[in-house]
ZAMARGU-4260 file (C-alpha; in steps of 0.2 Angstrom, whole numbers, plus 5000, padded with zeros to 4 digits):
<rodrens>
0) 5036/5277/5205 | 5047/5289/5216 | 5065/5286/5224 | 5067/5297/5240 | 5084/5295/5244
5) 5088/5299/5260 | 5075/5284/5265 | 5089/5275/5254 | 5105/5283/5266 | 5109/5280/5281
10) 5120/5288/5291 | 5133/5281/5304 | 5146/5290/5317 | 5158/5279/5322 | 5176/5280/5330
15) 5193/5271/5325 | 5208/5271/5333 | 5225/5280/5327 | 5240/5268/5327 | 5250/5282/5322
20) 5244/5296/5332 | 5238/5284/5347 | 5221/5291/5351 | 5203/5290/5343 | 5197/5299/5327
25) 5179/5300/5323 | 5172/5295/5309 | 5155/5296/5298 | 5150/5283/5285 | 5140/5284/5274
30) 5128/5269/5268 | 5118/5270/5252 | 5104/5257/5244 | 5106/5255/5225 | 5087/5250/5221
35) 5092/5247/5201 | 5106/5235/5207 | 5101/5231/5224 | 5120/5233/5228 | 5124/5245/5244
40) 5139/5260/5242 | 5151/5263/5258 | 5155/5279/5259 | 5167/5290/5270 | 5166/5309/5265
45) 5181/5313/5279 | 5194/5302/5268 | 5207/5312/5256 | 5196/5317/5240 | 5212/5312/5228
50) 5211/5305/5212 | 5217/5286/5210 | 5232/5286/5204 | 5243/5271/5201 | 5261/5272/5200
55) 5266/5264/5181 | 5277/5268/5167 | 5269/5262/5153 | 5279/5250/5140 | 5289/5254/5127
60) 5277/5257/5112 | 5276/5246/5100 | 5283/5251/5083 | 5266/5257/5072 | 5275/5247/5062
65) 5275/5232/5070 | 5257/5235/5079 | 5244/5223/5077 | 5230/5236/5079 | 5237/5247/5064
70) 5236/5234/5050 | 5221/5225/5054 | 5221/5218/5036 | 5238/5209/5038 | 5240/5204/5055
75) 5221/5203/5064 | 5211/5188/5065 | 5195/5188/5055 | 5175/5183/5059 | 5172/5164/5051
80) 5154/5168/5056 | 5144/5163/5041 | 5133/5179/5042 | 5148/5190/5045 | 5161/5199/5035
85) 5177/5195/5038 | 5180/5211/5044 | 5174/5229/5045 | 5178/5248/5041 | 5173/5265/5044
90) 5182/5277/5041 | 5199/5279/5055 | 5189/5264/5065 | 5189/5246/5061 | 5180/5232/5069
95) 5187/5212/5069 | 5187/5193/5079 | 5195/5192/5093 | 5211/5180/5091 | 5204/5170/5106
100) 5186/5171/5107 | 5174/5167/5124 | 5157/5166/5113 | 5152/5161/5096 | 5156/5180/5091
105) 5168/5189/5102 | 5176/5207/5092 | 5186/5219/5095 | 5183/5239/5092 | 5198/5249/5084
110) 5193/5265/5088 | 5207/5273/5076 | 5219/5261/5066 | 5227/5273/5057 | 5237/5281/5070
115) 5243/5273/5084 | 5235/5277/5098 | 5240/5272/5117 | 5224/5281/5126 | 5208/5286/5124
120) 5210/5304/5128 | 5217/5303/5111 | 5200/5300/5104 | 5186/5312/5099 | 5167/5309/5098
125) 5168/5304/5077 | 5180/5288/5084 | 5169/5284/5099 | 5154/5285/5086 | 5161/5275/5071
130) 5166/5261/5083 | 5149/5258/5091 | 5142/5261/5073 | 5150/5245/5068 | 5147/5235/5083
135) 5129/5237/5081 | 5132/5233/5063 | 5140/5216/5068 | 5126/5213/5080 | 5114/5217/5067
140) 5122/5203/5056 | 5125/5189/5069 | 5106/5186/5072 | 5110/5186/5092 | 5099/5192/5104
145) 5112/5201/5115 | 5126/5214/5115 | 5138/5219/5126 | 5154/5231/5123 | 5167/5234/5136
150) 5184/5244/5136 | 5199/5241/5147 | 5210/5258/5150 | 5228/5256/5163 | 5241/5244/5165
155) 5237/5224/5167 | 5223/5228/5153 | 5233/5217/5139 | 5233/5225/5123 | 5224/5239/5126
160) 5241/5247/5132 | 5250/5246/5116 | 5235/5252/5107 | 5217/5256/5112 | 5203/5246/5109
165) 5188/5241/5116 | 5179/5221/5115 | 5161/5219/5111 | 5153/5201/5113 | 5137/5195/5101
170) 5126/5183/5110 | 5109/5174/5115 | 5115/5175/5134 | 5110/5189/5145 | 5124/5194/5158
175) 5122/5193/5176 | 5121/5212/5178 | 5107/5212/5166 | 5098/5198/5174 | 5102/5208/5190
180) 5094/5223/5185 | 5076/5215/5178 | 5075/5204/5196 | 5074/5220/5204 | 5062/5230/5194
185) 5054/5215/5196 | 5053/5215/5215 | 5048/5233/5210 | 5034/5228/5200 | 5041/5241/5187
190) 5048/5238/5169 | 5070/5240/5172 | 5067/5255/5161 | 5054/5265/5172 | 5064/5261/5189
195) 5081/5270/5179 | 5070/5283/5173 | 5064/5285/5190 | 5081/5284/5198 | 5088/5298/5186
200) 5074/5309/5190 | 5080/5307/5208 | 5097/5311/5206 | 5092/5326/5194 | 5087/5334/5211
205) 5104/5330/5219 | 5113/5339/5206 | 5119/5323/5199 | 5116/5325/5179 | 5132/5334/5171
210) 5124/5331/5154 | 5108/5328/5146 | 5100/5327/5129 | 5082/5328/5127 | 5079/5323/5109
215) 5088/5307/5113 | 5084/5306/5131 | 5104/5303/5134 | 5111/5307/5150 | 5129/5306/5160
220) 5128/5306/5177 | 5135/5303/5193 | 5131/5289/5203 | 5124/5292/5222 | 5125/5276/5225
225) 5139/5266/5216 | 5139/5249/5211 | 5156/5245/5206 | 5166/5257/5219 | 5167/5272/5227
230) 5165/5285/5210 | 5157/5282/5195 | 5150/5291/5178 | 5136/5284/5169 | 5129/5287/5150
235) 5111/5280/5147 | 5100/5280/5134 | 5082/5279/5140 | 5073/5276/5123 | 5081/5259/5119
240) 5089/5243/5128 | 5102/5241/5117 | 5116/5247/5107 | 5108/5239/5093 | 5092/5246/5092
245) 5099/5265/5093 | 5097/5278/5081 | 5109/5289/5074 | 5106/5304/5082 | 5105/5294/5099
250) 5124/5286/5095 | 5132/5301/5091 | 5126/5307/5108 | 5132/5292/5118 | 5147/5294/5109
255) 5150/5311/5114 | 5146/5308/5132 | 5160/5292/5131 | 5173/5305/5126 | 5167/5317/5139
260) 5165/5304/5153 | 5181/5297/5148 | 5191/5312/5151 | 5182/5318/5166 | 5182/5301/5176
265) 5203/5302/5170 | 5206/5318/5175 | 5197/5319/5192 | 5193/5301/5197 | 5207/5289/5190
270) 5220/5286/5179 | 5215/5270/5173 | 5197/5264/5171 | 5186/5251/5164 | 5169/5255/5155
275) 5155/5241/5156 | 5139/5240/5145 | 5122/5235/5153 | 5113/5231/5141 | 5097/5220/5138
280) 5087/5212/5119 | 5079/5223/5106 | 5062/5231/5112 | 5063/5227/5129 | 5060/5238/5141
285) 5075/5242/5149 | 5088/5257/5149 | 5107/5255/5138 | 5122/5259/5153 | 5140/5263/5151
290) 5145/5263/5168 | 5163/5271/5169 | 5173/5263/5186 | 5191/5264/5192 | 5200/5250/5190
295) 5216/5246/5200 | 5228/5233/5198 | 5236/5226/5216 | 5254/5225/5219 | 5254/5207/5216
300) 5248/5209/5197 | 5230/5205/5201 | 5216/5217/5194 | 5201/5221/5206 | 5192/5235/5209
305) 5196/5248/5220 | 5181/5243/5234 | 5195/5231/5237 | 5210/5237/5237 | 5209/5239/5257
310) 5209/5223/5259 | 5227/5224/5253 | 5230/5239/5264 | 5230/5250/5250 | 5222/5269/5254
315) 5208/5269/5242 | 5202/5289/5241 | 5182/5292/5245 | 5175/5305/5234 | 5154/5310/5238
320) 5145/5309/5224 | 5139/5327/5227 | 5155/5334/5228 | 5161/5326/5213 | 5147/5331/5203
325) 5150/5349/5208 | 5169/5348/5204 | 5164/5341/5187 | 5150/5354/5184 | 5164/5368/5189
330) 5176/5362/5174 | 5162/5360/5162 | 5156/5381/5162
</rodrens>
């Protein structure tokens, strides 16, 4: 199959009216179909092209000393899980049970214990890599047929300001975005992993793909058609549905694309993000996503995304994917 995108866009000129100014301003929108998630993106190119940035001080820092997250041993809740070690180490990484746990086998990903470390700008490709190493370890052990790991990165993100981690979840339930996914290659009548390969092979033409490994068949992108907000980075690996079922070779390459993306979507897009895995069961045929999107806590401590931050009349910047992907391209030469 083949996406054509621009029957996938469509382009409306509209006007609004000033309050400040008092006249009329024009103004062109930009609507775009996401055939993978069946979700639509609202785009306005003529809106200020500036990163996200919240205003917050971060809190004190804990004491290394007295953090939690740099004596895992002592001070860290362990797995009771009968297949499951109490808790695991790879070299500066350590993975545990989370204290208050939403599924039978809920973790939590210390990307580096041994110094105390407030952001993930602080983490290179060997920390990314040991983490997910030892979540599909734990996954490996727990004999569930799912798993998802998501990191939090800004204020409001609990822990994760005093020390950064990421949370990974074992289970024999698929996640709504994954059940999302297959229903729409379904009404494709295509496997979930053809319709991404597809979809890549489409934004390749746009100039979307920042970076790409072809042993692995690893890529990080730039989404055209965002599902969470108005910018997003993706890393996919189209050889496997899961993080479980990954090689070697093919981890260290995801790994490196999480630090790459990581910084990139920081430096340019926002200064706090969330990262969320899509992911499906051993041998299916479907494609592994870390989708990095900003996330942006209202004024009244609520978290949301930033699609929805005007409803609070907050000014929520529109970058195009295209130009985005240039800017990106630019700081990568």
């Amino acid at each position: 199959m083949y996406f054509k995108l621009n029957e996938l866009e469509k382009v409306v000129n509209t006007k609004v009216y000033d309050e400040i100014h008092k006249q009329e301003i024009e103004r062109t929108i930009i609507f775009r179909e996401n055939p993978i998630f069946m979700s639509r993106a609202r785009i306005e190119p003529s809106r200020e092209e500036r990163k996200i940035e919240t205003d917050f001080a971060y809190p004190i820092k804990v004491k290394e000393e007295e953090c939690f997250f740099c004596h895992p041993n002592e001070k860290c809740s362990k797995f009771r899980h009968e297949n499951l070690s109490p808790i695991y180490f790879l070299n500066e990484s350590v993975v545990f049970s989370n204290l208050y746990p939403i599924d039978e086998i809920m973790g939590v990903v210390v990307y580096d214990y041994k110094r105390h470390v407030v952001s993930p700008l602080e983490l290179n490709s060997s920390h990314w890599r040991d983490g997910l190493l030892l979540v599909k370890k734990v996954f490996e052990s727990s004999g569930k047929k799912y798993v998802y790991n998501h990191l939090n990165f800004g204020p409001k993100s609990a822990a994760s300001i005093e020390h950064f981690h990421g949370q990974f979840i074992c289970s024999n339930y698929e996640s709504i975005l994954t059940s999302r996914v297959r229903e729409n290659a379904r009404k494709l009548e295509v496997s979930p992993r053809l319709a991404l390969k597809s979809w890549i092979e489409a934004l390749d033409e746009k100039g979307l793909i920042l970076k790409r490994d072809e042993n692995t068949s690893t890529y990080l992108f730039v989404e055209w058609a965002p599902v969470f907000g108005k910018s997003e980075l993706v890393i996919t690996s189209t050889y496997h549905s899961n993080l479980g079922e990954m090689e070697d070779l093919e981890i260290q390459k995801v790994a490196e694309f999480l630090e790459l993306g990581s910084k990139l979507f920081f430096t340019h897009v926002s200064n706090q993000f969330t990262i969320i895995n899509v992911a499906s069961f051993k041998s299916d045929e479907f494609c592994n996503q870390f989708r990095i999107v900003a996330r942006a806590p209202l004024e009244q401590g609520m978290k949301s995304w930033e699609g929805f931050l005007e409803l609070s009349g907050e000014s929520v910047p529109n970058i195009l994917p295209e130009a985005l992907a240039q800017k990106l391209k630019n700081e990568l030469r």
